[in-house]
N, C-alpha and C positions, 0 to 999 in steps of 0.2 A: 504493500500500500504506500510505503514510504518513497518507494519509487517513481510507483505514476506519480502520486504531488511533486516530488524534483523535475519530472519531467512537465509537468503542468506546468511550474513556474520557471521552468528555462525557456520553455515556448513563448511565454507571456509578453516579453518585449516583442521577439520580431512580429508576432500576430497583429500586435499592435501598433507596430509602425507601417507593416502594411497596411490596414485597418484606415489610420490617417492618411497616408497615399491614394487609397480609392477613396476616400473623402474628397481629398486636392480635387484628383483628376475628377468629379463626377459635378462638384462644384465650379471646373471651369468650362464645364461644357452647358450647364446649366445657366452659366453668364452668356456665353454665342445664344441658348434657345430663348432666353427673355430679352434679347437687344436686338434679335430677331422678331419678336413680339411688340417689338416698338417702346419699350421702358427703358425709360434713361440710364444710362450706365449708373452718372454721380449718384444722382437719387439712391439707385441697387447699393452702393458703397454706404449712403447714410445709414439707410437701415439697415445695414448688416453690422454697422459698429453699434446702433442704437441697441440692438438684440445682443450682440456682443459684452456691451455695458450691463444690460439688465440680467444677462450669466453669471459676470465677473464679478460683482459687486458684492452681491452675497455670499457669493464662493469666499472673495477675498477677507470679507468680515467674519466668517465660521472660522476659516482656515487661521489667522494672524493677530485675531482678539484679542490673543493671551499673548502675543511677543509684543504688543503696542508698538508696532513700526510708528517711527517718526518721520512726518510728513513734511519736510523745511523748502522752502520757495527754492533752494535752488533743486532739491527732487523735483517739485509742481514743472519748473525748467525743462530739467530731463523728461520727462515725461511727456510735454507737449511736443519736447522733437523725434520722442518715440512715436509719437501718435502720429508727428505727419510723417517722418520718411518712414515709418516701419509699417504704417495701417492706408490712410488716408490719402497722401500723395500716390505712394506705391501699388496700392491696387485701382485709383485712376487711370492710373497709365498702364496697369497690368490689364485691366478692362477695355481700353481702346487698342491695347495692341491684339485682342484678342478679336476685336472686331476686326480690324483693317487685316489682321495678318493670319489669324485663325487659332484654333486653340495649338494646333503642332508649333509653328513657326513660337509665340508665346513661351509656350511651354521648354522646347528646346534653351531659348538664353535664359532659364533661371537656374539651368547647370552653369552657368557663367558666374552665380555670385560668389565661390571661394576665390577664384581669379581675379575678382572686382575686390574683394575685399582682401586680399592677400594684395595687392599693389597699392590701398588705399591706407593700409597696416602701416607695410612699409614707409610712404610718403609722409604719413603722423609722428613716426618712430614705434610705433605701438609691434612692428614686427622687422627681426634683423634679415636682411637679406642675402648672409652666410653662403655666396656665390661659392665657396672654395670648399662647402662639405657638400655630401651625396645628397643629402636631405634640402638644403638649399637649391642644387640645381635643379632638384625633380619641382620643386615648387614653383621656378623659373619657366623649365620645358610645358610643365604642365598650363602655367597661365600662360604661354606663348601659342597653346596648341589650342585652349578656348578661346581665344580671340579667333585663330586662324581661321576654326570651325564653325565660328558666328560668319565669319566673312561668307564663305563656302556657302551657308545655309540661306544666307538673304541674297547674294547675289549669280548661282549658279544650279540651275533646275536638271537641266539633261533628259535623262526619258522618266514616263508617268511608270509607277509602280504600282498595277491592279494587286491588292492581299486578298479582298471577297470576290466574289463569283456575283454576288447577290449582296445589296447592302438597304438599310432605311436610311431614307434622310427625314428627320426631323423636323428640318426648317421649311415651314412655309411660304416664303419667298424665296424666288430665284437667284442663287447667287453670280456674281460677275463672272465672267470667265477671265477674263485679262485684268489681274490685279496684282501684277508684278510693281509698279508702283505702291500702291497697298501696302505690300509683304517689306517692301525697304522703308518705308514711314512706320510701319508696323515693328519692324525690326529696331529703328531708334528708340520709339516708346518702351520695348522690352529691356533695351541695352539702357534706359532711363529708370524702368523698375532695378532692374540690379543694383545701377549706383546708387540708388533711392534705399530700397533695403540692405546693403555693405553699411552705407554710411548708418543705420541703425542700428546695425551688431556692434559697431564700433559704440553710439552712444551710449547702448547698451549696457556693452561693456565697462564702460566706468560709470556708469548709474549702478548697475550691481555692485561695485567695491564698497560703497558707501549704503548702500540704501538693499540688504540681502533679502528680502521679502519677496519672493517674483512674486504670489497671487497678490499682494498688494499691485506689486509694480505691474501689472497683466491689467491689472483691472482702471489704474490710474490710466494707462495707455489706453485703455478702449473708451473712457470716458471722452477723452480728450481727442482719440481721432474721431466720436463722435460728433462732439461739438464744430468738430474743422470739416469734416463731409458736411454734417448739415449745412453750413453757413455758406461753401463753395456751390452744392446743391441748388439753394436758395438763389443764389447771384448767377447761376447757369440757368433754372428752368424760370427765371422771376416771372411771375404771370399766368402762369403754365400749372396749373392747380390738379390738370386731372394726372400731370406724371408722378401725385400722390396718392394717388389711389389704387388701392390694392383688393382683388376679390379673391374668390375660393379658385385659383388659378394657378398656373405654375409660376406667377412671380410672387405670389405670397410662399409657395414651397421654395422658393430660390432664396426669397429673403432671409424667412427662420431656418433653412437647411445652414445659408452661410454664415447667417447670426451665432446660432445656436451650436453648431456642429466644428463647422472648417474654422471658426474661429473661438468661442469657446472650450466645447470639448477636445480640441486639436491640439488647441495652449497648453492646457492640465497635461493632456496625455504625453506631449513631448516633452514638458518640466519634468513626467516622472519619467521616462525615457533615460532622460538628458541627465539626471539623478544617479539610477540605477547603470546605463551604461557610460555615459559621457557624453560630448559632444560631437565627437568624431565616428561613432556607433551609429546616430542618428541621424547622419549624413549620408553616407554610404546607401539610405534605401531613395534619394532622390532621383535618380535614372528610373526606378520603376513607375515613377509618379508622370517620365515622359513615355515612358512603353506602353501607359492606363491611356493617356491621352490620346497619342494616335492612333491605338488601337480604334479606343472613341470616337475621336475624328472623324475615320476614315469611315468604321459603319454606320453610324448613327448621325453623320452632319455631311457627309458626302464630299468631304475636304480631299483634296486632291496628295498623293507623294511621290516626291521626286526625289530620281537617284541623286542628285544634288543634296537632297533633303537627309538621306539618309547618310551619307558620305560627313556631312558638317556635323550632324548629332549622335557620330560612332566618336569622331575627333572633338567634340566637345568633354562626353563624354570618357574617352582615355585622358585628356590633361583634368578630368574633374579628379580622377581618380590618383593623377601622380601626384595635386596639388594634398589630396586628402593621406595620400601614403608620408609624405613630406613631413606634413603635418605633426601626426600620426607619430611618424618615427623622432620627433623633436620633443612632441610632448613624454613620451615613454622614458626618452634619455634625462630629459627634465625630473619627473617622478622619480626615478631612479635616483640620483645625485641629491636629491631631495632626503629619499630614505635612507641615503649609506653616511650623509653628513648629522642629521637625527642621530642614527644609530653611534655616532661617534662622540656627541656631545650630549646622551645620555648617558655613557661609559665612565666609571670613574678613571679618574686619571693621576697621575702624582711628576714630581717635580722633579728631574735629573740633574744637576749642577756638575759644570765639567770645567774642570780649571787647565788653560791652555799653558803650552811651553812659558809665553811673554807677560805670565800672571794674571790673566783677563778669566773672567769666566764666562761661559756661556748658561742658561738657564733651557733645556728643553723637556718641553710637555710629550707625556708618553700615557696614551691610551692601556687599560690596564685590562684585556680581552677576559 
């Protein structure tokens, strides 16, 4: 018996990060069917943080009652620039590239943000660039090869690649055939989500040194990109009353799906991921989140794939992979040197006094194993 449960709960993470993977992917295809339905993107964005907020809020009050995080203006700070590059700006522009370019083309540059953010690291100081160890150049070759591979995938098609015999298209209007324009407009708003969410793991990252609470911090962020979608919302559809209105339809299921789901339950599930395996665990299952996608695309929205297409998102995907091995192998060498200096300055130790030829002494400290 004790068995199965070991084995129950070794499965428990990846089940679950695939889990949130078909979340992503089901979630961005359900943005192409309602923007196909004629519902404003912005608008989709407000309410998905507004639902968002009303998850997080009492999650983060249960969860953090008793550590009484403290909330000081310059957190309130940090927060609202989590809210726009990490929520609010970022899925604007992850939403129109999803129209102009489709969910594949989309979906492909968000393997581009360890690349985006490993050169934005460096430029801060926040990360060394150690061109002379193995682990530095793969983090080099690897962001050199995701760029390449964006290049490749927005500007080089070749022949159409049929995978079904038979497919649904979902969308009810017609789409373009020649939207090679599109896909390169489309492709900058993508390559504008990445720098948009990089520069938010960064603020991230030093909002957490100070401020350890994520369900707090989760929930102040979704407040705050709610307030910044509504007010952008507002100043784009001004007058325009009925792109608030929502019936028993598939944009009220888009709404509370991304509310409640790809952003709520998604947060939780990856903190406790992110927990339990790390951060580098939790990265590794993002390629599957582009394999759900154009699988999806291609049966269910009728999106077109080119050997082009697949050529840039084999090559996106190997430099994601050397940046995250890079990584990877830095942090482990880190942990390590970490626990063998611990384990030395835990040790008692005692004084050796050594008197040289010319009268001098020397004093050295000796670890006592």
């Amino acid at each position: 018996m004790s068995s199965i449960f070991n084995l129950i709960d070794g499965i428990k993470a990846p089940i679950l990060m695939v889990l949130i993977q078909i979340a992503y992917a089901v979630n961005t295809i359900l943005y192409k069917l309602v923007a196909n339905e004629g519902m404003s993107l912005c608008v989709l964005v407000a309410y998905r943080y507004l639902f968002a907020s009303i998850f997080m809020v009492p999650l983060a009050y249960f969860v953090d009652r008793k550590k009484k995080p403290k909330i000081t203006a310059q957190v309130l700070v940090q927060a609202f620039l989590c809210g726009l590059f990490g929520a609010s700006l970022q899925q604007n522009l992850y939403a129109e590239a999803v129209i102009l370019s489709g969910v594949t083309y989309a979906t492909v540059m968000f393997n581009l943000i360890p690349a985006v953010t490993f050169i934005l690291a460096v430029c801060f100081g926040l990360e060394r660039l150690k061109i002379g160890t193995l682990t530095g150049k793969a983090k080099v070759i690897g962001t050199i090869m995701g760029i390449s591979g964006a290049m490749i995938l927005t500007f080089y098609k070749s022949i159409e690649i049929h995978i079904w015999s038979t497919h649904v298209n979902l969308l009810k209007h017609t789409q373009p055939q020649n939207v090679s324009s599109h896909n390169i407009w489309g492709s900058f708003l993508a390559l504008g989500t990445c720098l948009s969410f990089s520069i938010w793991l960064i603020i991230q990252a030093k909002m957490g040194e100070k401020f350890p609470w994520h369900y707090t911090s989760a929930a102040l962020m979704s407040v705050m990109a709610s307030i910044q979608a509504i007010i952008y919302a507002l100043c784009m559809e001004r007058g325009d009353w009925n792109q608030w209105k929502i019936g028993w339809d598939i944009k009220l299921f888009t709404v509370v799906f991304s509310g409640f789901v790809a952003s709520g339950i998604v947060w939780v599930s990856i903190a406790w991921c992110v927990r339990i395996k790390g951060p580098l665990y939790a990265s590794v299952f993002n390629p599957l989140f582009l394999v759900l996608v154009v699988i999806g695309g291609s049966l269910l929205l009728d999106e077109k794939l080119y050997l082009g297409s697949v050529i840039g998102s084999l090559i996106i995907v190997i430099g994601l992979y050397f940046v995250l091995w890079g990584k990877g192998r830095e942090l482990k060498k880190t942990i390590e040197q970490k626990q063998t200096t611990d384990l030395v300055e835990d040790q008692p130790s005692k004084i050796i006094t050594t008197k040289l030829e010319d009268d001098k002494s020397v004093e050295i400290v000796v670890a006592v194993r």
